[in-house]
N, C-alpha and C positions, 0 to 999 in steps of 0.2 A: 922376438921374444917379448913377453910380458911381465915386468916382474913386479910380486906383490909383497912388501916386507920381505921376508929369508925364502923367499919360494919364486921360483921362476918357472913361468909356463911356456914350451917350445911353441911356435906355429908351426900351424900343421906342412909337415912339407911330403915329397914322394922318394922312394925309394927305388932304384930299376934293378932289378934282380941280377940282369943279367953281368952289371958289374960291380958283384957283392965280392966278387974277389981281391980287387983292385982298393973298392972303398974309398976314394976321393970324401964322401961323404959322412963318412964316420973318421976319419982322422983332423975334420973341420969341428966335428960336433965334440969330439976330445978335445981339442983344444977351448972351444966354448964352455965346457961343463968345466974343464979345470979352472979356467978366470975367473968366473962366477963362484966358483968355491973359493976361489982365493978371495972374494968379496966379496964371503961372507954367507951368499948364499947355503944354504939345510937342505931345502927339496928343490931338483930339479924334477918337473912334470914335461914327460913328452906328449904331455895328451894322446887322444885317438886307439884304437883300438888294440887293448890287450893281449889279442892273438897275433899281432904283428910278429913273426921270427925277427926281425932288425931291433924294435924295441928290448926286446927279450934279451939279446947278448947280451945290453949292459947291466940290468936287474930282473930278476925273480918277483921282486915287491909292485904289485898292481895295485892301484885303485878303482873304484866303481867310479863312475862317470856318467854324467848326460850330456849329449849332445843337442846343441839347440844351432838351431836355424834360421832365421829372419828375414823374410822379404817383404817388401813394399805390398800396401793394398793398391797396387795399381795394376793395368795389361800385362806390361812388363816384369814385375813381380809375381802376380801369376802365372805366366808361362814360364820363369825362370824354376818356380815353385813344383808345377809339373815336369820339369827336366828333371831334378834335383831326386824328388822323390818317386818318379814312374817310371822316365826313360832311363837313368842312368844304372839304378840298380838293377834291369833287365840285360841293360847295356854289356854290366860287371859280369854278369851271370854268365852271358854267350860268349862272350872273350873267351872267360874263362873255361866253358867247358870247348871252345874249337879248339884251347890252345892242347888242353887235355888231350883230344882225339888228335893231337896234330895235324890239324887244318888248319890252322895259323901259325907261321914264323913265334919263336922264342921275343922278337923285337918288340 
């Protein structure tokens, strides 16, 4: 976490659906949002994307956002830069529509 005067930014972290019943990870992040409100903190941000269902249990209230990204002007920075922005969100796409058609496992 980041925190700026009464405002606390989450880092980003990941969500696995398939143990959204269980929730190990929302019963840590309650406990976190309640501390930080005991000191003091106003706005907890969980950054990242709006449409998240996991975000969404705890509040209704979104803000607009930009996402920024930074990589090296080097080899290395640029191919990471190409991953990031070409391979991964192609990546996201296919996942998601095998898992749709059920050609890929729920895992």
């Amino acid at each position: 976490h980041i925190r700026q005067s009464e405002r606390v930014y989450a880092l980003r972290g990941e969500f696995d659906e398939e143990y959204q019943r269980s929730s190990p990870g929302a019963v840590l992040d309650g406990e976190v949002v309640q501390r930080l409100f005991e000191q003091g903190v106003r706005v907890y941000d969980m950054c990242g994307d709006a449409s998240n269902q996991y975000k969404l249990r705890w509040t209704k209230d979104v803000e607009a956002y930009r996402e920024i990204i930074l990589f090296n002007r080097n080899i290395r920075g640029t191919f990471l830069a190409f991953l990031e922005r070409r391979i991964v969100p192609v990546a996201k796409r296919l996942k998601r529509i095998l898992k749709n058609n059920q050609l890929l496992p729920d895992s």
